[in-house]
C-alpha positions as CSV (number, residue, x, y, z in Angstrom):
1,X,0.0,0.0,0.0
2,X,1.7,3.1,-1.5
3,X,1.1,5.7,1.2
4,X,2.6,8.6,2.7
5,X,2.9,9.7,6.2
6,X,4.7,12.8,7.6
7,X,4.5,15.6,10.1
8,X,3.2,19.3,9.2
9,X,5.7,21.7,8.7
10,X,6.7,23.4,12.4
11,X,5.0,20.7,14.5
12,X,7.0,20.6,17.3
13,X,8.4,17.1,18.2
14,X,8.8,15.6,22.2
15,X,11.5,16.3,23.8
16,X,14.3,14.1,25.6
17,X,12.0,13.8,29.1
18,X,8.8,13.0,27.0
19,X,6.8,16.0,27.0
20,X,6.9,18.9,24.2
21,X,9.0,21.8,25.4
22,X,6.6,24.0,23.5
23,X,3.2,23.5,21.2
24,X,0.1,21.9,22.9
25,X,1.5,20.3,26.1
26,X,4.3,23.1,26.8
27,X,1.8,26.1,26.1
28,X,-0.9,24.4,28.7
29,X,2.0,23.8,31.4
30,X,2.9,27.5,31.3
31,X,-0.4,28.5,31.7
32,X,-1.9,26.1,34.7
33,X,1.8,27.1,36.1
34,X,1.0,30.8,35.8
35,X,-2.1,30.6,37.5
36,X,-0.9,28.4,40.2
37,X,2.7,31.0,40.4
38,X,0.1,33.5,40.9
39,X,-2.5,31.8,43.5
40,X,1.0,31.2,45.7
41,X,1.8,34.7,45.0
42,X,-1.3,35.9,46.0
43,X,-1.4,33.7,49.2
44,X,1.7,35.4,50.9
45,X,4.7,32.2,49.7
46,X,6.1,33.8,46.2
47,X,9.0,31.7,47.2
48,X,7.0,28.4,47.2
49,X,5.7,29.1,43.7
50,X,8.8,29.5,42.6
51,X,10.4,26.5,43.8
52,X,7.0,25.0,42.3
53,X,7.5,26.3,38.8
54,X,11.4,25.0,39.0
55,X,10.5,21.5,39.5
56,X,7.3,21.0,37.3
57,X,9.9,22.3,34.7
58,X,11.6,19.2,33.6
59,X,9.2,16.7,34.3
60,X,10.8,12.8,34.6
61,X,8.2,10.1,33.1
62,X,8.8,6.3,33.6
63,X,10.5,4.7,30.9
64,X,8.5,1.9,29.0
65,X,10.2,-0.9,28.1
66,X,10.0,-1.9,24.1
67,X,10.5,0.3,21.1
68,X,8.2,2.4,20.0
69,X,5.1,1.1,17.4
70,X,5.1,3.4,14.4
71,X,2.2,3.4,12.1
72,X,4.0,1.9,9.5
73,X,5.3,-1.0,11.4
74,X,2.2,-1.4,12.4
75,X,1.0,-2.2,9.0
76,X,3.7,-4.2,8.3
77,X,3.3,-6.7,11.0
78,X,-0.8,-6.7,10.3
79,X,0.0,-8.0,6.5
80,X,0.8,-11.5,5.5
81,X,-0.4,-13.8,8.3
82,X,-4.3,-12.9,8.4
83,X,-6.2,-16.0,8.7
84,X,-9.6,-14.5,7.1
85,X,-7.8,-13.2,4.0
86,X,-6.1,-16.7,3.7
87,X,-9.0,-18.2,3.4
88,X,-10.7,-16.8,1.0
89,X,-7.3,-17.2,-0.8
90,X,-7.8,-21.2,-0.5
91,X,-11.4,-20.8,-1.2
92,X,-10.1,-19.3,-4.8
93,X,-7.6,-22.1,-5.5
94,X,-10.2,-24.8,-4.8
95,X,-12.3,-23.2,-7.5
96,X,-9.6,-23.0,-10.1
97,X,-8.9,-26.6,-9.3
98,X,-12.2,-27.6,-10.0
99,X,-12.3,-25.6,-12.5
100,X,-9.6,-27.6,-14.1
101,X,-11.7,-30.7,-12.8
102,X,-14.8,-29.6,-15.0
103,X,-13.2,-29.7,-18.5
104,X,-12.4,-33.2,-18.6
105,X,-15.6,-36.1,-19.0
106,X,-17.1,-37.9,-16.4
107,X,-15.8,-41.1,-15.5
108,X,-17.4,-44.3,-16.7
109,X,-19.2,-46.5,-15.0
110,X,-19.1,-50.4,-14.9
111,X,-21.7,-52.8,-13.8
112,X,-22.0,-56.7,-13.4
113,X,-25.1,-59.1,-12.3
114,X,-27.2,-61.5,-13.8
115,X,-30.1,-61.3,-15.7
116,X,-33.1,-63.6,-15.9
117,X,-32.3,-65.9,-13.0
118,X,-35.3,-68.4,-12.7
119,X,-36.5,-69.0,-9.0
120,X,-39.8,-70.8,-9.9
121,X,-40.8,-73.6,-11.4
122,X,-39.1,-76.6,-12.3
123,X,-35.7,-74.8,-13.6
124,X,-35.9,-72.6,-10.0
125,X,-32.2,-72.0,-9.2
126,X,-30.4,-73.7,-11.9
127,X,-29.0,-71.3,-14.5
128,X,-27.8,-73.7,-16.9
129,X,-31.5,-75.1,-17.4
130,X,-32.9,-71.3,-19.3
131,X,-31.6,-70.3,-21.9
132,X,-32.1,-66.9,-21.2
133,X,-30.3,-66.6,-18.2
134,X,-26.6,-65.1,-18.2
135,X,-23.9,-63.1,-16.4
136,X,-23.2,-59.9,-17.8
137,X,-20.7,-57.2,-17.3
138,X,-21.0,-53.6,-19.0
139,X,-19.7,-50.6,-19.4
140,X,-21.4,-47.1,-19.5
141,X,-20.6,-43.0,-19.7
142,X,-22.1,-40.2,-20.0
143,X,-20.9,-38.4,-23.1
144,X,-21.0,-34.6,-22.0
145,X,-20.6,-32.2,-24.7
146,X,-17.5,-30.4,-24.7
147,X,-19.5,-27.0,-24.5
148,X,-21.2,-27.6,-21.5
149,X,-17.5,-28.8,-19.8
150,X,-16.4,-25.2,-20.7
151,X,-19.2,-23.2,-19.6
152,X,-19.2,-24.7,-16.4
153,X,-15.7,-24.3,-16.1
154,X,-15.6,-21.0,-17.1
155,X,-18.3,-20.4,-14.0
156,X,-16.0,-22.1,-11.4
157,X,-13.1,-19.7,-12.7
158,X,-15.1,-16.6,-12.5
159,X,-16.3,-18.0,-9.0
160,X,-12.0,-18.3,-8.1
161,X,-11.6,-14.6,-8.8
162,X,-14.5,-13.5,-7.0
163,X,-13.2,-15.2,-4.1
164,X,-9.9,-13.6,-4.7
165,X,-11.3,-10.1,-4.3
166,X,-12.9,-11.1,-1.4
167,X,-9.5,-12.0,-0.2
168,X,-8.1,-8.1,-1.3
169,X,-10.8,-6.5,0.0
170,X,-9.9,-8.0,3.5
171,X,-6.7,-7.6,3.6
172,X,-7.4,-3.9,2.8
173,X,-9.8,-3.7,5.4
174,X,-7.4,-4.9,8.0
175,X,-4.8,-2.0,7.1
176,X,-7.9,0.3,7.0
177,X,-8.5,-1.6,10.7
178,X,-5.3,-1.1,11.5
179,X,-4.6,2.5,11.0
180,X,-7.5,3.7,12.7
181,X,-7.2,1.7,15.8
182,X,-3.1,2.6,15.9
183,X,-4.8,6.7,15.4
184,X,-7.3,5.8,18.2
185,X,-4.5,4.3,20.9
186,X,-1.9,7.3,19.4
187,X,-5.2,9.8,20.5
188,X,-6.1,8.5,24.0
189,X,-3.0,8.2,24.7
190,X,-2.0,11.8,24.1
191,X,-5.2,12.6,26.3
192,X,-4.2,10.2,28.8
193,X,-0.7,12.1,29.0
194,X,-1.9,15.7,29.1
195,X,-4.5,15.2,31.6
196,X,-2.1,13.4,33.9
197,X,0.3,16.1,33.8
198,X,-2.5,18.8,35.0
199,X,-3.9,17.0,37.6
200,X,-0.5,16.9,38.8
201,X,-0.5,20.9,38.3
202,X,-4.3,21.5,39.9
203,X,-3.7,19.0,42.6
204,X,-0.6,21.2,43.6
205,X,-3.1,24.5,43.1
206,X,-6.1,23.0,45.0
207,X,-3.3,22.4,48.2
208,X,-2.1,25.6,47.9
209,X,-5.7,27.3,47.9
210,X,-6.9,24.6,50.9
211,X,-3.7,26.6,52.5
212,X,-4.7,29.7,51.9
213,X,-8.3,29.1,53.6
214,X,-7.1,29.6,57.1
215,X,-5.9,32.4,56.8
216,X,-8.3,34.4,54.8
217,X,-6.6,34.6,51.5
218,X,-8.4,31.6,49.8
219,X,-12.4,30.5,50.4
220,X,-13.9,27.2,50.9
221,X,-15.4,27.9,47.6
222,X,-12.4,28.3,46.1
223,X,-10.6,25.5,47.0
224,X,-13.8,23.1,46.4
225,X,-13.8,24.6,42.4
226,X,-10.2,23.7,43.0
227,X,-11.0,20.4,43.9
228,X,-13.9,19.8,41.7
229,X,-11.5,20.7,38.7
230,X,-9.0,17.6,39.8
231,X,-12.2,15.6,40.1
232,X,-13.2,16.2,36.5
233,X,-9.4,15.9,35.0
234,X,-9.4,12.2,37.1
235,X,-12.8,11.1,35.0
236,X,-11.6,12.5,31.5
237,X,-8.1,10.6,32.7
238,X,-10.4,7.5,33.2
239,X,-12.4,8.0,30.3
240,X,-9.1,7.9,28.1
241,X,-7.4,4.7,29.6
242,X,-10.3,3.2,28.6
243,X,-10.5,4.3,24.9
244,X,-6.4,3.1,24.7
245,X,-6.8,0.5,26.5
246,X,-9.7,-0.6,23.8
247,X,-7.6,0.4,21.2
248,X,-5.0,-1.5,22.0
249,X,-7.1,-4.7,22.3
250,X,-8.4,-3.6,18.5
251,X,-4.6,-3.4,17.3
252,X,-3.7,-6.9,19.0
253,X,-6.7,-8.5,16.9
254,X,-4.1,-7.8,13.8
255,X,-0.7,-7.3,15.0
256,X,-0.7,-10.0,18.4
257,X,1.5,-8.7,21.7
258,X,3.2,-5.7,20.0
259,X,0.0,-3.8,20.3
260,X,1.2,-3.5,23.6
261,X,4.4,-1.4,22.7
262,X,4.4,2.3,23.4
263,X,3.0,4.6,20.9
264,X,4.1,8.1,19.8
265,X,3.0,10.8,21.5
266,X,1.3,12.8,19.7
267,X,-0.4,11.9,15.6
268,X,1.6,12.7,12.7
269,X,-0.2,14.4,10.0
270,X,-1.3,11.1,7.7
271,X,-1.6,12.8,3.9
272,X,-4.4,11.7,2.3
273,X,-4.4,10.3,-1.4
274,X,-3.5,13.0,-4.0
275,X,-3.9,13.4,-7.6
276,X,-3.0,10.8,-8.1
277,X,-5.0,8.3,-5.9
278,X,-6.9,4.9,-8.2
279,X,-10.4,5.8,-9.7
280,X,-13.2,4.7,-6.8
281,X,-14.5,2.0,-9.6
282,X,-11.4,-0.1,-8.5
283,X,-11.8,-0.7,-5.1
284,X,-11.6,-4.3,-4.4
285,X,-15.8,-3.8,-3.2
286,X,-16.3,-2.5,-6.6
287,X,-14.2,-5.3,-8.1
288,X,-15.8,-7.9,-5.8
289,X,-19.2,-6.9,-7.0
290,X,-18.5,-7.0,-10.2
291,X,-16.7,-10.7,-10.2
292,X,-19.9,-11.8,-9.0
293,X,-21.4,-10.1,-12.0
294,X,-19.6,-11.8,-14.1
295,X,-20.0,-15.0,-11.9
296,X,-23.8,-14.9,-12.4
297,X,-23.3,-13.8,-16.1
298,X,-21.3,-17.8,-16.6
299,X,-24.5,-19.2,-14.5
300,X,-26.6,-17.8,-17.4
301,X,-24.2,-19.7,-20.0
302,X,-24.6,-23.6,-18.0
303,X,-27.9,-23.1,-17.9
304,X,-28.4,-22.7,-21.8
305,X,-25.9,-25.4,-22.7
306,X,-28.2,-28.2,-20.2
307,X,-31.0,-27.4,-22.9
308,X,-29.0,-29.3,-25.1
309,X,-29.0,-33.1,-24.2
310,X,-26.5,-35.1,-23.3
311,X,-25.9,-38.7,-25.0
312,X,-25.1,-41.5,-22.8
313,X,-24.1,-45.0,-24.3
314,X,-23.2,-48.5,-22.6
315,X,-22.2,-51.6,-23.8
316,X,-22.5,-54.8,-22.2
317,X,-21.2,-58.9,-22.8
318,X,-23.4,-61.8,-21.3
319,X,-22.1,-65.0,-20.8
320,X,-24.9,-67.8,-20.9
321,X,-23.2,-71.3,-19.2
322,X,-24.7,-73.9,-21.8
323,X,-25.7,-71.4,-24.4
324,X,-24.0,-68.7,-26.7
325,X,-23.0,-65.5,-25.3
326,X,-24.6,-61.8,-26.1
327,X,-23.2,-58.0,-26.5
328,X,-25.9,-55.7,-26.1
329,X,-25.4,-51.5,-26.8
330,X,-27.4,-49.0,-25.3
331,X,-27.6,-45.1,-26.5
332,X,-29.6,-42.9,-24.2
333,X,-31.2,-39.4,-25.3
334,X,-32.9,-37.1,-23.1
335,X,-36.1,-36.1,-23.9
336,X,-36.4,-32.5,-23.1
337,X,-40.2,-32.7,-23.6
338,X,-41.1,-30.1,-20.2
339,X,-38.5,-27.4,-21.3
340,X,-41.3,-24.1,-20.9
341,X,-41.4,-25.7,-16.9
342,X,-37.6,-26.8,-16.4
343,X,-34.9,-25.5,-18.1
344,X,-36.2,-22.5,-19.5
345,X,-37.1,-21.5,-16.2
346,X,-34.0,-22.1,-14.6
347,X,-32.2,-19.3,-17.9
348,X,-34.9,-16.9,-16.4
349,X,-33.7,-17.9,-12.7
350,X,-29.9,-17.4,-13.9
351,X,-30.4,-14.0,-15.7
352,X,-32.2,-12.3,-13.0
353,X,-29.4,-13.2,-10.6
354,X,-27.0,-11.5,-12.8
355,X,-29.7,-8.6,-13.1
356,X,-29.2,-8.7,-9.5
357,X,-25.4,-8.8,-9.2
358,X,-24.9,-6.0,-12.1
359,X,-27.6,-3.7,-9.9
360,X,-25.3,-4.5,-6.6
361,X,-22.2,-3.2,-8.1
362,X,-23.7,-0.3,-9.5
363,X,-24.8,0.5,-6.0
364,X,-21.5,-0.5,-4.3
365,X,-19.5,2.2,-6.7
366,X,-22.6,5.1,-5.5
367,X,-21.6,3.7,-2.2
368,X,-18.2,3.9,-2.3
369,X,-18.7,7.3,-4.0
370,X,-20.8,8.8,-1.3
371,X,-18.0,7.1,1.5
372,X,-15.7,9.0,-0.2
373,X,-17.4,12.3,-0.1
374,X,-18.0,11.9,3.7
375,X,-14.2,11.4,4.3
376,X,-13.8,13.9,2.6
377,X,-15.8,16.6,4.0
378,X,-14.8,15.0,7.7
379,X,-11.3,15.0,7.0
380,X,-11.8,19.4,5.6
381,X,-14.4,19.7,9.1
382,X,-11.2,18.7,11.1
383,X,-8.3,20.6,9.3
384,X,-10.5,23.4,9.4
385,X,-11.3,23.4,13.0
386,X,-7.5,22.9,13.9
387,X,-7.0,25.9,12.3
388,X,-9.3,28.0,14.4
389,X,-8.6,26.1,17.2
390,X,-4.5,26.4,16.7
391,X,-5.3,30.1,15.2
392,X,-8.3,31.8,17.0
393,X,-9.3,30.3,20.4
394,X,-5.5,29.5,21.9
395,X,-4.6,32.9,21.6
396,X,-7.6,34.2,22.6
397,X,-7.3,32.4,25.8
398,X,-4.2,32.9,26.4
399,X,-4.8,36.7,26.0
400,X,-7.8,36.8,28.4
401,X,-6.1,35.3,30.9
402,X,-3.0,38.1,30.7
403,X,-5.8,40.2,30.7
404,X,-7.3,39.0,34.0
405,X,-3.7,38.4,35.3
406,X,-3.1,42.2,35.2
407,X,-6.4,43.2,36.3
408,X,-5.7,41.0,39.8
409,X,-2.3,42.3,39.6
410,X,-3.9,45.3,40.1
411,X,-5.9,44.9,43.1
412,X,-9.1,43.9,40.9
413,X,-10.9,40.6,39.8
414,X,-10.7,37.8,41.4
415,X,-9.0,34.3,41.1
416,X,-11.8,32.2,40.1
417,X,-11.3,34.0,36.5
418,X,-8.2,32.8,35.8
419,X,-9.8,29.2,37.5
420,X,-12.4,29.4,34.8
421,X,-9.9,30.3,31.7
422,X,-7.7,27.1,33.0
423,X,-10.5,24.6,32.2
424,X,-11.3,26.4,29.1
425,X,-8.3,26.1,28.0
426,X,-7.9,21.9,28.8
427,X,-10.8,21.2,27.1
428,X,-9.3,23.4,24.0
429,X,-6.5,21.4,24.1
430,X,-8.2,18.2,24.3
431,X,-10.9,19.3,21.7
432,X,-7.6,19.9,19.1
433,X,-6.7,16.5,20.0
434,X,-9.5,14.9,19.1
435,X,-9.9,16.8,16.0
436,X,-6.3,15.8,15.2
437,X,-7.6,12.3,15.5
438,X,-10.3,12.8,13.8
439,X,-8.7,14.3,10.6
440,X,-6.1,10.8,11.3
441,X,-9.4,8.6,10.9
442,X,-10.8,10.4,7.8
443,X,-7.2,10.6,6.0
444,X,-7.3,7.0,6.7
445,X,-10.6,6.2,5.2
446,X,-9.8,8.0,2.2
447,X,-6.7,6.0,1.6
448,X,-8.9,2.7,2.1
449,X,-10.8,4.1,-0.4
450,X,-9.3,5.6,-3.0
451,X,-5.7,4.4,-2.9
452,X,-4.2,1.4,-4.8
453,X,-2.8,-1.5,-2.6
454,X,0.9,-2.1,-4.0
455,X,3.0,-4.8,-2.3
């Protein structure tokens, strides 16, 4: 699968210790830092915040053992050794080996008894005594035209390739599978990460506003929005181990234990199919449907070659024990005489499943069509919200809280502002990592879609 997958120009990339130094995660820290430097400040211990500030700088995460799972590694380790595309890759061999099977005539049949043994009467048991009683052995075959051999070979092939785009249509589903369960553990875990690096930061506010309650400069209001905010971080925390940890067990379905590596942390920008991307009418659906056009089509063919009969001939030597021996010869025609009722009705049967099959793959292109405008328009919906997200609302946040920094600087205002502008500004945060996900998914639904599969 020719695909490409890079990082916009100026993302910033994580640092040594495993959190960005600036972009998403570094902005947030400074500003849950700032408001927590300026409740200390504002509770009489500037030198606390300070020493606060120093050590949240250079945060040490746990190091987890195992390399980390690119995307595509991923892929590679999902392709080659899926049982459901394998089968369907059998199921197409064992047509084309029947198909092979088909061309060549029936085997004969041969046959031995005994023919008018007496068992009444005064010659009861003896076969000597009638002269009409002998052993006989023959020989017999159904003479099938070559014509109907073909056609019904020609279905079995045409049933070998549709089973062979089933078998490309799954294993392009799996990498589809793939991707978007690697985006989905990539996402959640990037969640997971951010939120557990501002509890950490509101934890350390909420005990420095609990200080400050004693002695007047805090309220009991205050501190419990303090601690409601760590309350609500914990859930979305929650919340998130539980979409990776889901993801994860998605990604194992196709790739075993390494689903369990570590993942990057943040989503790379996943480029979409260009210009140059294969029409829609090739998608192995499209290509499945129409195999089985063409599949019903050779149905339509065997059913017009059985209203032509079939010749079948035998020959047979009888051996009398006291009398002269006999060759008999058979030929046997069919006689077609109820064809309005039986074989006429089964051409009708054949050509409106092939009606049927040519109507499913026109729908399956309007499908794959309408998929593709979706993707599309998701995959625009998220782009464009990063932008305003990225371009409009961090900034704007960022200036209303220096704006609410300098009016409490000033003896005006209070501190639940700035409070209020925090949590804002983690659910921004998260919001633009979802919607980086989300652009991920539809990028990657438009390359199951539209993008050729090239080994």
């Amino acid at each position: 699968m020719k695909q490409t997958f890079c990082c916009p120009s100026g993302q910033h990339r994580p640092s040594a210790t495993g959190w960005p130094r600036s972009g998403t995660g570094g902005k947030l820290f400074l500003f849950t830092t700032a408001v927590l430097l300026l409740a200390s400040t504002a509770f009489g211990d500037p030198a606390a915040a300070q020493d606060f500030v120093a050590s949240r700088a250079e945060p040490a995460e746990p190091a987890t053992p195992g390399s980390v799972l690119s995307l595509t590694e991923a892929l590679g380790l999902a392709s080659g050794n899926q049982p459901s595309a394998l089968a369907f890759s059998r199921e197409a061999a064992a047509s084309e080996s029947a198909a092979r099977a088909a061309q060549v005539l029936p085997d004969p049949q041969i046959s031995a008894g005994i023919q008018n043994y007496p068992v009444t009467g005064r010659i009861a048991f003896d076969p000597r005594a009638d002269d009409m009683t002998m052993y006989t052995i023959g020989f017999m075959r159904e003479q099938v035209r070559r014509s109907r051999r073909e056609a019904e070979a020609q279905r079995l092939t045409a049933e070998a390739l549709v089973s062979q785009s089933q078998a490309s249509l799954q294993e392009r589903r799996i990498r589809r599978d793939v991707m978007l369960a690697w985006i989905n553990a990539v996402e959640a875990n990037a969640k997971h990460r951010l939120l557990t690096r501002i509890i950490d930061d509101l934890v350390a506010g909420q005990r420095v506003m609990e200080a400050g309650v004693s002695t007047g400069a805090s309220s009991p209001a205050l501190a419990l929005q303090a601690q409601a905010e760590v309350a609500l971080a914990k859930a979305q925390q929650e919340e998130a181990r539980g979409q990776e940890g889901r993801a994860r067990a998605e990604l194992s379905r196709w790739i075993g234990a390494a689903a369990n590596r570590p993942v990057p942390q943040a989503l790379p920008l996943i480029a979409p199919p260009g210009d140059g991307a294969a029409p829609l009418a090739r998608h192995p659906l499209v290509g499945l449907a129409r195999a089985q056009e063409r599949a019903a089509e050779r149905a339509i063919d065997v059913s017009r070659q059985d209203r032509k009969p079939n010749i079948s001939w035998s020959v047979m030597y009888g051996y009398r024990p006291d009398y002269g021996d006999m060759v008999s010869g058979t030929v046997s025609i069919p006689l077609q005489i109820n064809r309005s009722r039986a074989q006429n009705i089964r051409i009708q049967e054949a050509s409106a499943r092939a009606d049927a099959a040519r109507l499913r793959a026109q729908d399956a292109e309007r499908d794959m069509s309408a998929a593709f405008a979706a993707a599309l328009a998701d995959y625009r919906s998220a782009a464009a919200q990063l932008s305003v997200i990225d371009g409009e609302a961090v900034p704007s946040l960022e200036a209303s809280f220096k704006a609410a920094e300098a009016r409490y600087a000033g003896g005006q205002g209070q501190l639940e502002l700035p409070l209020a502008i925090v949590r804002r500004y983690v659910e921004t945060f998260i919001r633009s990592i979802e919607q980086q996900g989300r652009r991920a998914r539809a990028a990657a639904e438009l390359i199951y879609l539209a993008q050729d599969i090239q080994q």
